[in-house]
N, C-alpha and C positions, 0 to 999 in steps of 0.2 A: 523557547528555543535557546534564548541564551544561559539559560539555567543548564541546558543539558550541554551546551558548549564547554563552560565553566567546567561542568564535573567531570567532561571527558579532558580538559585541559588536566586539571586535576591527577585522575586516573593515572597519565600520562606522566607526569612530573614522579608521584610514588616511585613508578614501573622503575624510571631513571636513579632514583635515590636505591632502590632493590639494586639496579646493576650494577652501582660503586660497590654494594656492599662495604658501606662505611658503619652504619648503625649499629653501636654498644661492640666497635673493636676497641683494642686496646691504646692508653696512652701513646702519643707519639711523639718524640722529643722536638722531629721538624713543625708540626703545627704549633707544640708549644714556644716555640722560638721566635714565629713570627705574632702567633698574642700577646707576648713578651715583648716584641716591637713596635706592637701596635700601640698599646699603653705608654711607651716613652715618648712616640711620637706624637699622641695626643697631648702627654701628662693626663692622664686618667688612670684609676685604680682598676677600672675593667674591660678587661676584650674579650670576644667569646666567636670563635669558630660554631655555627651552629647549624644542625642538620633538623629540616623542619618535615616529622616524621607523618603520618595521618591522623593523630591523636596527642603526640606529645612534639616538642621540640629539645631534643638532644645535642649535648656539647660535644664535641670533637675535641677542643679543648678551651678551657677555661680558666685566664689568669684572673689571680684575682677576686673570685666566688669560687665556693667551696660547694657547689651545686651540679650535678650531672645531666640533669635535665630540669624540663617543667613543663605544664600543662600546654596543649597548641593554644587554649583560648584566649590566657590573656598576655600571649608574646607578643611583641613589637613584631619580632621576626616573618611572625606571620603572616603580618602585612607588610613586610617589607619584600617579602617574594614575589609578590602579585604585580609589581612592576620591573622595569630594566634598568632603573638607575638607581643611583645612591638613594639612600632614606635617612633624611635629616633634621632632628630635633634639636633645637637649641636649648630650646625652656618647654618644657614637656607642660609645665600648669596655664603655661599662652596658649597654645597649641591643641585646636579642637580636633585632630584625630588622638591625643593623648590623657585626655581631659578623666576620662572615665577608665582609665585603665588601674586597673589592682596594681601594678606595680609604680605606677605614677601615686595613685590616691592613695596607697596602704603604707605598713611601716615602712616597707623598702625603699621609696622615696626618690625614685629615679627623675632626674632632673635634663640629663642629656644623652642623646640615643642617635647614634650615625651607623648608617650599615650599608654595606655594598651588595649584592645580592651575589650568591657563588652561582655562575649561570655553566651549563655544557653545553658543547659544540653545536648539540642539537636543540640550543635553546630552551631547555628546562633548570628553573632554579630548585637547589637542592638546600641553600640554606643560606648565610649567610657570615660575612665576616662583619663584625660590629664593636664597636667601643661604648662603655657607659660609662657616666657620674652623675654624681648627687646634688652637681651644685651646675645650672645651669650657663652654657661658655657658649661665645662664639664660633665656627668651623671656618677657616679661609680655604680658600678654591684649591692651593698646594697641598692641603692636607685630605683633601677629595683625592685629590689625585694619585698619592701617596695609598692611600687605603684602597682604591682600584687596583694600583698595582697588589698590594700584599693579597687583594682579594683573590688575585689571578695568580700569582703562586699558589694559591691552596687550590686551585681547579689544575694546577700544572702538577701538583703534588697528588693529586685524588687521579687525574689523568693517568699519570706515572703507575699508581695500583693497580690501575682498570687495565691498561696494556701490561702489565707482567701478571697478572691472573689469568689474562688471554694467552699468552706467551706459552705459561704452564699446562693449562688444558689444553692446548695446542701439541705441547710435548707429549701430554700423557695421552693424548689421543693418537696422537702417532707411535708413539712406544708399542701401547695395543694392538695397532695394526700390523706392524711389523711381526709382534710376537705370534698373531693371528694368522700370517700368514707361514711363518715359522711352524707353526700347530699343524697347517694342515700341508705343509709340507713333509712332516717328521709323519703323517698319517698315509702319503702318498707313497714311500720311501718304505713302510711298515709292510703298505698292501702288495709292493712290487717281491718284498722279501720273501712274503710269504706265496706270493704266484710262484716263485722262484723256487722256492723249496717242494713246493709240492711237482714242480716239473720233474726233481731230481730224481721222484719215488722215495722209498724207504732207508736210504743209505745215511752214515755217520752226518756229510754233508748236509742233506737235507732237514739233520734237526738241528742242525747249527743255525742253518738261515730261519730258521722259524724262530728256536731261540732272539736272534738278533730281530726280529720282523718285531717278538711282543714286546722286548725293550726298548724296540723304537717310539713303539704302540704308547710305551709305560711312560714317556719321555713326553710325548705329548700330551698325554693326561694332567704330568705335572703343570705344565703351562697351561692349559684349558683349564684347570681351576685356580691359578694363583690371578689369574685374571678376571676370573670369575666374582671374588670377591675382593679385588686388590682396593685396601685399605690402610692408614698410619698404621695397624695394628691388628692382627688377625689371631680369630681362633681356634689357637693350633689342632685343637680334637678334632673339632667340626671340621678344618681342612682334611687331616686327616681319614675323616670319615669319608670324607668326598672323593678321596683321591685312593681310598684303598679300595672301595664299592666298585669303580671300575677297574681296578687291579685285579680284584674278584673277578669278574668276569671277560678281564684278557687273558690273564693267567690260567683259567676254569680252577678255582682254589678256592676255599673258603677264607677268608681274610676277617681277621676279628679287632675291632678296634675300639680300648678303653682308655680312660685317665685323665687326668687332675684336668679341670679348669685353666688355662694359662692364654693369655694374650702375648701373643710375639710379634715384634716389627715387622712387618711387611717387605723390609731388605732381606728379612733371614729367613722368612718362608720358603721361596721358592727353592735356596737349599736343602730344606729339612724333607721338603718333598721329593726332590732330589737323592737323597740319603735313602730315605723310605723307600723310594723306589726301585733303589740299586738293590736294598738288603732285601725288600719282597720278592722280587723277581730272582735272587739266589737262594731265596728261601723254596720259592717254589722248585728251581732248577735241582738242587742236593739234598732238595731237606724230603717231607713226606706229610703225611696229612693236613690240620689244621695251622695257619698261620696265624701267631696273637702280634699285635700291635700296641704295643703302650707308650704311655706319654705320662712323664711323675713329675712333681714338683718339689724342691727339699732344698729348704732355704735359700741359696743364691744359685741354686743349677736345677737344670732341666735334666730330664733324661728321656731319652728314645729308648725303645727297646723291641727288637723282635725274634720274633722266635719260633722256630716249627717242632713239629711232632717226627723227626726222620731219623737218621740212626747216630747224630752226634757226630763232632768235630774230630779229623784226626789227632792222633798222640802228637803235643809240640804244635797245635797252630797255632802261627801268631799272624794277624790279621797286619799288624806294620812289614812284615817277611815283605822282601822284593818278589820271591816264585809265588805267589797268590794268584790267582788268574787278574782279569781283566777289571772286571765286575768291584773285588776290595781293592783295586788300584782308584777308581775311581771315588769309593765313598772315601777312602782314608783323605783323597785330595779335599772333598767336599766338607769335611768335617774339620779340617786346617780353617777353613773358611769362616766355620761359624765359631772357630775356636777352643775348639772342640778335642776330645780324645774319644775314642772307641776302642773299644775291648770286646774278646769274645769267650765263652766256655758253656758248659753244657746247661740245659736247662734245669730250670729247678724242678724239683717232685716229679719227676719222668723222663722219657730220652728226647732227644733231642736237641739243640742246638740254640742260642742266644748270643746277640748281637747289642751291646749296650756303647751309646752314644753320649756319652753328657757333654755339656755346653752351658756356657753361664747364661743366667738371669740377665734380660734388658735391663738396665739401671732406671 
């Protein structure tokens, strides 16, 4: 019975070292500062922030050893987690819990071992704050108490992560939401257009408001998938593809999309779909048959590029012109954004029409 207590105590303690998500992050100046304090305070060569993992015990950090981690079996730490209070070695070769340990009996030669256990709110130890040396010393009651405190800056410190990790996914969980609600807001607003236009019958008006229904339609597509996948870094094709697939069938257009491999920030997506969206939806509105989709790579710039099969751009367009409709007022804004310039003229090897976007390379 108490075997099976033990391992769900166990179990439990892991779970909690999983929710700091501390284990093999990177150096951190404040942990190092106070191992750095802990060593002056003892006078000893080594202090070690240490996170005691299911199989190994890992440094947070480590003045002093030039060691990232070690085995869980023959840690002190190990056992120094299994209690509440300090774990105090004076002379580690007196000392029958230390008698047989590899790091006591082998080269290393450890002689004096004090550690305070790092415990959370909810009473699981994750690891411990500890000083060593080689040459067996005293510990007075102020110096207990001293390393208590440093112990609990570093549970104030680890603390501090766990609540801005929460912070964040709190953010980006509400971000979602909002933009989710936004999606099917922009799809409500879509459906009333289009009830609307079909009221009007067949007149000029009536394919105006359709026009605007699939725009609205094409608008929230972009957001249903930048969410879809939103990550540090997305891949622009495969967005692309996802976001022109149902272009395709708001639009009734064939929509074709190819080109380079490229990873882009996850801030500049949702413009690029954006972009995309404006030039397909005028692609389909002026242009005529097939719609191509590309996406090139060349040295430090991207480029977008779209383009239909319909009877080519009038003589003198210029896509910066102030009299462009509505539609190029928008990507030209969209494309300041990503820092960008756009250009238009005919297509190449047949008629029709292209729309070229470049933008620099993420650094």
């Amino acid at each position: 019975m108490s075997g099976t207590s033990s391992s769900s105590r166990e179990a439990a303690r892991i779970a909690a070292v999983r929710r700091y998500d501390i284990l093999d992050s990177p150096p951190d100046g404040a942990f190092d500062r106070i191992t750095a304090l802990a060593a002056r305070r003892f006078a000893v060569p080594i202090a070690i922030i240490s996170i005691v993992d299911a199989d190994r015990i890992w440094f947070k950090s480590h003045h002093g050893l030039p060691v990232h981690q070690i085995d869980r079996e023959p840690g002190l730490c190990a056992s120094a987690i299994l209690g509440d209070t300090p774990y105090l070695i004076e002379d580690a070769r007196k000392d029958p819990r230390s008698l047989a340990n590899p790091l006591v009996a082998g080269d290393f030669g450890l002689r004096f071992y004090a550690a305070v256990p790092l415990t959370t709110d909810d009473g699981h130890n994750l690891g411990t704050l500890c000083v060593i040396d080689k040459e067996p010393r005293p510990i007075e009651p102020d110096q207990i108490e001293d390393l208590k405190d440093l112990a609990s800056i570093v549970m104030d410190q680890l603390e501090l992560g766990l609540s801005a990790r929460h912070a964040v996914g709190k953010a980006n969980l509400m971000a979602k939401e909002i933009d989710h609600r936004v999606m099917n807001s922009l799809q409500f607003v879509s459906g009333l257009l289009s009830m609307q236009s079909r009221s009007l019958g067949e007149g000029r008006a009536a394919v105006h408001l359709e026009l605007a229904a699939q725009r609205v339609a094409a608008v929230a597509q972009v957001h249903r998938h930048f969410y879809a996948g939103a990550a540090v870094e997305v891949s622009c094709v495969d967005y692309l593809r996802r976001l022109c697939g149902d272009l395709a069938s708001i639009l009734d257009r064939e929509v074709v999309v190819e080109g380079d491999e490229e990873m882009v920030p996850a801030a500049s997506i949702q413009s690029i779909g954006l972009i995309t969206n404006e030039l397909v939806t005028n692609a389909a509105k002026h242009g005529a048959g097939r719609i191509e989709v590309g996406f090139r790579v060349s040295g430090n710039t991207n480029r977008l590029i779209v383009c239909d099969e319909g009877c080519g751009l009038p003589s003198g367009f210029d896509p910066l012109s102030a009299n462009t409709g509505l539609g190029m007022r928008v990507i030209t804004t969209l494309v300041k954004q990503i820092k960008g310039t756009v250009e238009a003229g005919p297509r190449a090897g047949g008629i029709g029409a292209c729309f070229t976007v470049q933008f620099p390379r993420a650094a």
